[in-house]
N, C-alpha and C positions, 0 to 999 in steps of 0.2 A: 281104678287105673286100667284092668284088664279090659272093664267094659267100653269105656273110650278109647280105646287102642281097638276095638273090634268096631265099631263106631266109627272109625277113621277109616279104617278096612276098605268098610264096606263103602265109605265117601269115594274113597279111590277108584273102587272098582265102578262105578256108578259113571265117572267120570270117562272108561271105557265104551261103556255103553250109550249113555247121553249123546244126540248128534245136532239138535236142533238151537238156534239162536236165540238167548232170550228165554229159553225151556226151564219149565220146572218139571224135575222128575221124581218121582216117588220111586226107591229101592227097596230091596230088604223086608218087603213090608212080612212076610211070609213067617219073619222069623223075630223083628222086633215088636215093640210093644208100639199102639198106638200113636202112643206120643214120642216118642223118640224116631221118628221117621227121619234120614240127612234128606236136604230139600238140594238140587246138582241144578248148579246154572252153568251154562254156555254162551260167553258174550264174547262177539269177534269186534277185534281193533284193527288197523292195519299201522304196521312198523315204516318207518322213511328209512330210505338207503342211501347212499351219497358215497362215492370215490374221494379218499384223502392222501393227502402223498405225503410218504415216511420220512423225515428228513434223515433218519439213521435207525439201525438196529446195534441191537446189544450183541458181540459175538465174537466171547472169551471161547478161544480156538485154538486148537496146534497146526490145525490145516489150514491152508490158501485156497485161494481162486485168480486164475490168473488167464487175464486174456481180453479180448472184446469183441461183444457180437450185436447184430442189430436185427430187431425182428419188424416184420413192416404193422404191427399192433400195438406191440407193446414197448418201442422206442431202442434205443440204444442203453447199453452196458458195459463200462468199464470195471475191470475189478484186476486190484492189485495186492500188495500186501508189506510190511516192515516188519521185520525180526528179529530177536537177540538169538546168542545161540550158550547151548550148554556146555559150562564148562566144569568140570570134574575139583572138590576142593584139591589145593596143593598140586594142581597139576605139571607135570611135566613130561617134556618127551620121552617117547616107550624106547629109542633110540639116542646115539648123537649121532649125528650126519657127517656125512664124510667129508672132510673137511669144512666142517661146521656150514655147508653150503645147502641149501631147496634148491629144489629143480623146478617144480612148477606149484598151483594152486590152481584149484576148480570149485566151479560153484554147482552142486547139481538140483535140479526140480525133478523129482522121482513123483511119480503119478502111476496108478494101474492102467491096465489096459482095459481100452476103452471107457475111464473116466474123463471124459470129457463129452461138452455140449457143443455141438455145430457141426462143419465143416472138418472131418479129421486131416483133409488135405489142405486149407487154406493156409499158406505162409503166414508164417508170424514173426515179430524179433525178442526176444526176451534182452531186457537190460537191468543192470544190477549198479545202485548209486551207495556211497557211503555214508552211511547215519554221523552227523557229527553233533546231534545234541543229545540225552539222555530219553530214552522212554519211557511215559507214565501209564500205569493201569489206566488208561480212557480206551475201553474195548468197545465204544460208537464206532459206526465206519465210517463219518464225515470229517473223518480225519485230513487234515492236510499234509501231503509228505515236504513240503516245503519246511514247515515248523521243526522239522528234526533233520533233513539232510540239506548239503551243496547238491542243487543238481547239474553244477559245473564238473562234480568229479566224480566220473563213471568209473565204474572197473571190468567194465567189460559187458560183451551182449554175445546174442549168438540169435539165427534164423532158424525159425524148427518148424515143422508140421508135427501135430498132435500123435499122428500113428509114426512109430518110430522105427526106420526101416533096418535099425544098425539090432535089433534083438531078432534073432532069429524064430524061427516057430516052435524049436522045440524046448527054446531057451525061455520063450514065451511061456509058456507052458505049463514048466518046470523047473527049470533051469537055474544056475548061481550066477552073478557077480562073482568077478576074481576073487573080492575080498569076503565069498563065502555067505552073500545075501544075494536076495532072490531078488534077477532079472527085472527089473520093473524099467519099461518107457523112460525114459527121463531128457531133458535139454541141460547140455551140462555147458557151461561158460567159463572159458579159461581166463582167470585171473591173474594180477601181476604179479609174479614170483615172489616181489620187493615185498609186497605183502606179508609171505611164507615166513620170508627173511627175517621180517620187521618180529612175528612171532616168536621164531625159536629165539633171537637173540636178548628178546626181554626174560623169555624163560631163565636165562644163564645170568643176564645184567639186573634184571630185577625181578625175583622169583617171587617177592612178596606181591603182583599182578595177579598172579594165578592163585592167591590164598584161599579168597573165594569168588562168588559169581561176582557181585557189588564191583569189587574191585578190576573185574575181569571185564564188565561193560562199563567202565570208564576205561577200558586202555581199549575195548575197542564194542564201541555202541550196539551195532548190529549194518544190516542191510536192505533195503529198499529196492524190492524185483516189482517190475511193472513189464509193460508191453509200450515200445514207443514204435512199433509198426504193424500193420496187419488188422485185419478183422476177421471175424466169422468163426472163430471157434474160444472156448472158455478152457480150463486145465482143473480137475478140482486134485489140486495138489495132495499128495498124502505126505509128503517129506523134503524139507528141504536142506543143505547141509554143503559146508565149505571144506575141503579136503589138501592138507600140506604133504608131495608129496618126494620122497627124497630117496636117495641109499647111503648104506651102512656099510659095514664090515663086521662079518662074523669068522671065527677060530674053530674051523673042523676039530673034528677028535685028533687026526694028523698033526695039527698046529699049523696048518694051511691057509692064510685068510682068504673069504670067498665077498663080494662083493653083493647086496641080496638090495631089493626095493623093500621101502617101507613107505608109510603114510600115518598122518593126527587128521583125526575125524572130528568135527563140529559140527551137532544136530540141532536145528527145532528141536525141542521138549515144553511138554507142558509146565516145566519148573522155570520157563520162561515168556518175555511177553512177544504175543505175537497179534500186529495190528493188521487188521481186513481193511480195507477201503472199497465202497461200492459207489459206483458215478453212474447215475441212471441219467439219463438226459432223452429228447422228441418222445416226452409225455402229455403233450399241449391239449392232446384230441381224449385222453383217458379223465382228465380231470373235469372238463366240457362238463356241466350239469345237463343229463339226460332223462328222460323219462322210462327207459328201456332198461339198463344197464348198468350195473357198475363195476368195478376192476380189482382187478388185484394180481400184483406183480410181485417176484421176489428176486432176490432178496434187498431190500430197501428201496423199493420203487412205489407201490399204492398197496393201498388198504380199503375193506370195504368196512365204512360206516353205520350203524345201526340205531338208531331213535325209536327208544319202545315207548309208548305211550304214556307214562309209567303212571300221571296225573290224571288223564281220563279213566284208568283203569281201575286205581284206587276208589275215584269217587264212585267206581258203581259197586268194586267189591268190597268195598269196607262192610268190615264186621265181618266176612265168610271164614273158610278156610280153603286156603289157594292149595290145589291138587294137580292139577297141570297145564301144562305150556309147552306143546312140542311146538321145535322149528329146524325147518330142513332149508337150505338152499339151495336153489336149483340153477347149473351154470346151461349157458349157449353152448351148441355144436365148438369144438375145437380147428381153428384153421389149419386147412391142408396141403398148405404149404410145406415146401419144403426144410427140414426145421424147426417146423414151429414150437413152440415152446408150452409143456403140456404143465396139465394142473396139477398144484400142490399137492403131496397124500395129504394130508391133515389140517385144518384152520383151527384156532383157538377163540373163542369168544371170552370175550372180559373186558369190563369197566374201562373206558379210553384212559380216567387219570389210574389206573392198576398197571401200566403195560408196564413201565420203568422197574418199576419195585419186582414185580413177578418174576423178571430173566436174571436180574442182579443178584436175586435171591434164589437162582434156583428152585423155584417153586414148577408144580404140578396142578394140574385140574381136582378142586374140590369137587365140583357137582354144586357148590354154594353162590361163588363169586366168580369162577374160572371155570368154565366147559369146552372139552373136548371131543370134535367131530368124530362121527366114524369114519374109512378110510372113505376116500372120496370114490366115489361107487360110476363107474363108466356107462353102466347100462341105462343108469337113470340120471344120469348126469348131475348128481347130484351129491350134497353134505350133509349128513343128519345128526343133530344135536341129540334128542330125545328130549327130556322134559327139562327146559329151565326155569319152571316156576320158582326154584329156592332164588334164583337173584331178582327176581320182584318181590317178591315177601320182603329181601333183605332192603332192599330200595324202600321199600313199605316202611321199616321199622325205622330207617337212620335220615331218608331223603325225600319222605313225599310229595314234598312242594315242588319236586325233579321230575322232570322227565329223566328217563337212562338213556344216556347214552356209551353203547358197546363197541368195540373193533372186532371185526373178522381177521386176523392172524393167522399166516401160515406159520405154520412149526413143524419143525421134526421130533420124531418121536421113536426115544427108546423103552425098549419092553424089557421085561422079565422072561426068564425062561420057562414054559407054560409045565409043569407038572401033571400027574393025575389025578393031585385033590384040586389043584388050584390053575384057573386059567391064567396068560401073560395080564401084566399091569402095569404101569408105565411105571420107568423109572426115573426119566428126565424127559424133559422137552428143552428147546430153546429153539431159535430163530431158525427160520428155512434158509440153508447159505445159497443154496441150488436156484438156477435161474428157472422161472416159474413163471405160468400166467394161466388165469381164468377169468372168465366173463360170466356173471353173474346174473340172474336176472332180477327186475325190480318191476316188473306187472304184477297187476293187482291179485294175482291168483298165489302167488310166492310173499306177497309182503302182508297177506292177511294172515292173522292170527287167532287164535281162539282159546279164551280162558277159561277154565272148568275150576268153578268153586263151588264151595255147599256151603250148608249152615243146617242146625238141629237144632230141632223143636223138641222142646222138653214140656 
């Protein structure tokens, strides 16, 4: 065992050294015996590329994106979102209201500053519909908001520009919220009272509503925030959250009553569902089959397609042992426009029927079936895999009569915290929500490949 585990070693390393097509190279020889020499081939294929367009991505989220912008490349973007919100079991008011009456209700979209994509000054309107049918875990984003609300009955809108001029700079900064959280941008939407009303009074008439959540998004589903005005900028929302807001009476030490403001907070949480909708539309010129180029847009707009050989390849390496298969992609200059829409950090390669299963399940890059880019490197404009020779082997073992066919995927990616025995490693990926674009190249210099196998002579 040792001695073919040293035997493979040295196949590996040989495949370093080896540069030429077609070559037999003799390694090792210095140090093995005659007949055990590994014999390192180098035979170049070249892969097809093709642009496909994502009808939807997978993306189980607490956060939104909310806005619409158009880029003159990479087409138009809508993206909205539908929500339930959380409700506490057994809930009830921290108060009663003074004379069992609400004052108002508000809707806010809290965002950091400067999260957002476009135009911070372009006018926008945010509008908010009410959900009147029940929502199902379907976390695709080609969702239709029709299938779950009236969009006869708004509850209100408001016009915003992304930079928020109502937070001051030092409040920016640092700063609190009244209610004791930090200052974040927001476009907050005043609500119908009757709303407020309609709340506390089932609180008091029918407490068994608030028993738990189930119960709680049947008396009241969630809401539907889009954009029904404006373009040029996106929000990537960090929080959203509807606010009942009233006064009380409280009893000094005196025995004095004092009249004070209170407010019931209802968040996004992840213990509830929250739907993305993305509407990519004037895609016409990306999907064009080109000889130059292919695309890739996020989030659920294109993807680049990848046909590795996988048939021609077999029939020359059968019998070897497959050692490697680097593949890097290499995109075009970024336009310099204003705006424009830069490239993904990270693409994910994997089997086109794997994409479904991979995000639903929460999966990560083996290095087997699923590979993860390095970050996408500026200088050289480019994506580097490293070796994927293990998913031709696996095509070998399960699909040879197949060509493979793979997706370029952008994803985000989270890490571990890097230690000093052990560097960062991912701890999740899933879909890129962030508006994205890269142009790829497909000349024959980026879509050739070259395989390094060997075989030994005993």
């Amino acid at each position: 065992m040792k001695f073919n585990l040293l035997i493979l070693g040295l196949c590996l390393g040989a495949s370093c050294l080896s540069g030429c097509n077609d070559d037999l190279s003799l390694v090792g020889s210095t140090i093995q015996p005659e007949g055990d020499r590994p014999i390192v081939y180098n035979d170049t294929f070249h892969i097809k590329a093709s642009t496909i367009q994502m009808d939807s991505i997978y993306a189980k989220t607490e956060y939104g994106l909310l806005g619409d912008i158009y880029d003159p490349l990479y087409g138009n973007l809508k993206s909205d979102y539908i929500c339930q919100f959380y409700c506490p079991e057994d809930y009830q008011f921290k108060h009663k209201p003074l004379d069992g009456k609400i004052d108002s209700v508000d809707f806010k979209i809290k965002y950091s500053a400067s999260s957002w994509i476009g135009d911070s000054l372009a006018p926008m309107r945010a509008e908010i519909f009410q959900v009147t049918s029940p929502l199902t875990n379907n976390y695709y984003t080609n969702i239709d908001p029709k299938d779950y609300c009236n969009m006869q009955i708004s509850l209100g809108a408001q016009t915003y520009t992304a930079f928020d001029p109502s937070i001051t700079d030092s409040l920016r900064k640092n700063g609190l919220d009244v209610d004791g959280t930090y200052a974040y941008p927001n476009v907050t939407i005043r609500m119908p009272k009757e709303l407020g009303q309609k709340f506390y009074d089932e609180t008091i008439n029918n407490p068994g509503t608030f028993k738990n959540q189930d119960s709680f998004n049947k008396f009241f589903p969630g809401l539907y925030v889009t954009n029904t005005y404006g373009t040029g900028n996106i929000l990537f929302v960090d929080r959203s959250s509807f606010t009942i807001y009233y006064k009380y009476t409280v009893t000094g030490s005196a025995g004095q009553d004092s009249i004070v403001k209170g407010y019931e907070r209802f968040n996004v949480t992840k213990e509830v569902i929250q739907l993305n909708r993305f509407k990519n539309t004037d895609m016409t010129e990306l999907l064009k089959p080109n000889d130059k180029y292919t695309y890739i847009k996020s989030p659920a707009g294109v993807c680049t397609q990848i046909v590795l050989p996988a048939k021609d390849i077999i029939s020359v390496v059968q019998g070897r042992i497959l050692t490697n298969l680097p593949l890097t992609m290499k995109a075009m200059p970024q336009p310099n426009w204003q705006y424009a829409l830069t490239p993904p950090p990270y693409l994910l390669l994997l089997p086109q029927d794997s994409v479904k299963g991979f995000f639903e399940k929460n999966q990560i890059e083996n290095n087997k079936t699923s590979f993860l880019s390095g970050t996408y490197d500026a200088s050289t404009r480019s994506y580097t895999f490293g070796n994927i020779s293990n998913i031709l082997q696996y095509q070998i073992d399960n699909a040879p009569e197949k060509d493979l066919v793979m997706v370029a995927i952008p994803v985000n990616r989270e890490v571990s915290q890097a230690t000093y025995y052990q560097d960062a490693y991912t701890i999740s990926l899933s879909n890129y929500l962030a508006p994205a674009g890269v142009e790829l190249r497909k000349d024959d210099e980026v879509t050739q490949v070259v395989v390094t196998s060997c075989i030994f002579k005993n």
